[in-house]
C-alpha positions, 0 to 999 in steps of 0.5 A: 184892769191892766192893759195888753202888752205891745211889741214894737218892731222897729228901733229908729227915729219913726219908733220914737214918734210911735212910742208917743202915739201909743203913749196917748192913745193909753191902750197898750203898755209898751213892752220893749222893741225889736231892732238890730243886733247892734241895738239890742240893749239900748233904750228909746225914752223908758223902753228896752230894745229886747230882741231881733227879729229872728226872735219873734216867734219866740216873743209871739209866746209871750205878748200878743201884740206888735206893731210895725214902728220902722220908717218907710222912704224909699221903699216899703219893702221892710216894712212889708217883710216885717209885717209878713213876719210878725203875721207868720209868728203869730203876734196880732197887729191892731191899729193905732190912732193917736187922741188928736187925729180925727178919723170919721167913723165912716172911713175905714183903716186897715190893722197895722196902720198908725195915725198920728198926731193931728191926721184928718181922715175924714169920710168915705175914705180908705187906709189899707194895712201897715200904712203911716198917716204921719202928723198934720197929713190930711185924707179926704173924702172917699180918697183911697191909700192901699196897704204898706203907704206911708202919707208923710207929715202935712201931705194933702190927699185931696177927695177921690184920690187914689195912692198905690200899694207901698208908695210914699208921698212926701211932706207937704205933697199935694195931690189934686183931686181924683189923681191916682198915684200907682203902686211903689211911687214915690212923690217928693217933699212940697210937690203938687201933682195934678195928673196921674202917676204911673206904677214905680215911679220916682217924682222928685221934680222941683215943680208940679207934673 
């Protein structure tokens, strides 16, 4: 049987460690990108970028799949507005989880969100939609990530917490357990946060808060 097509909508670096993901998960086939004008053309390893985003209806004709593949930092406004996008053109967006993550089957992972290589999810805990739980990043027990987050690469989640919709927690973060982190914050690389953050905040301090 062959496997379903795969949109990926998203031409940059992030897109390139999302190709790998899907690769070894071995349940789509990958059938080109979506990327800026400028990129239409170009290649990430063996796949084509084929269009822009305006062309999604269009490409929802066609495939059936897509999945969110641009990085978030600063902002997960993007990310959301290609999200709302691919939604509204009708494509169907699963969720992706790489062979070497473990995600217990008693946690829940909203549609749209990746889980990358060597993530621990681990149980009782939440991932919303169109979040990144990036390599060797850890959620533990009954912690809650809203949609739109992206958990960067070895950040530590400890049991209970609690990260706001569209936030960013840098690599190597450490968050205490039962903090709350509030809606588009943004925690800094190797940062350890003890007590809870306010909504729209930047936290790029050099020591602990």
């Amino acid at each position: 049987m062959s496997k379903p097509n795969l949109i990926l909508v998203g031409a940059g670096g992030h897109a390139r460690a999302c190709i790998d993901v899907v690769e070894q998960e071995g349940i789509f086939n990958i059938a080109g990108l979506i990327g800026l004008a400028e990129e239409v053309g170009s290649k990430h390893f063996d796949y084509e970028v084929i269009a822009t985003d305006a062309e999604m209806p269009a490409l929802a004709k066609q495939y059936q799949f897509a999945l969110i593949t641009m990085g978030q930092i600063l902002t997960a406004e993007n990310r959301i507005r290609l999200f709302a996008q691919a939604q509204a053109a009708g494509f169907t967006i699963p969720t992706v989880i790489a062979p070497t993550a473990y995600v217990s089957s008693h946690s829940i992972i909203g549609r749209g969100t990746i889980v990358m290589l060597g993530a621990v999810i681990n149980a009782g805990a939440q991932v919303g939609k169109n979040c990144i739980i990036n390599s060797n990043s850890l959620i533990e027990h009954d912690a809650q990530v809203e949609n739109h987050c992206h958990i960067s690469t070895g950040a530590i989640l400890n049991g209970n917490t609690s990260i706001g919709t569209g936030s960013f927690i840098g690599s190597g973060a450490v968050i205490k357990e039962g903090v709350s982190i509030g809606a588009n914050s943004l925690v800094g690389m190797g940062l350890m946060v003890r007590h809870n953050v306010d909504n729209n905040t930047k936290y790029l301090g050099l020591t602990s808060i």
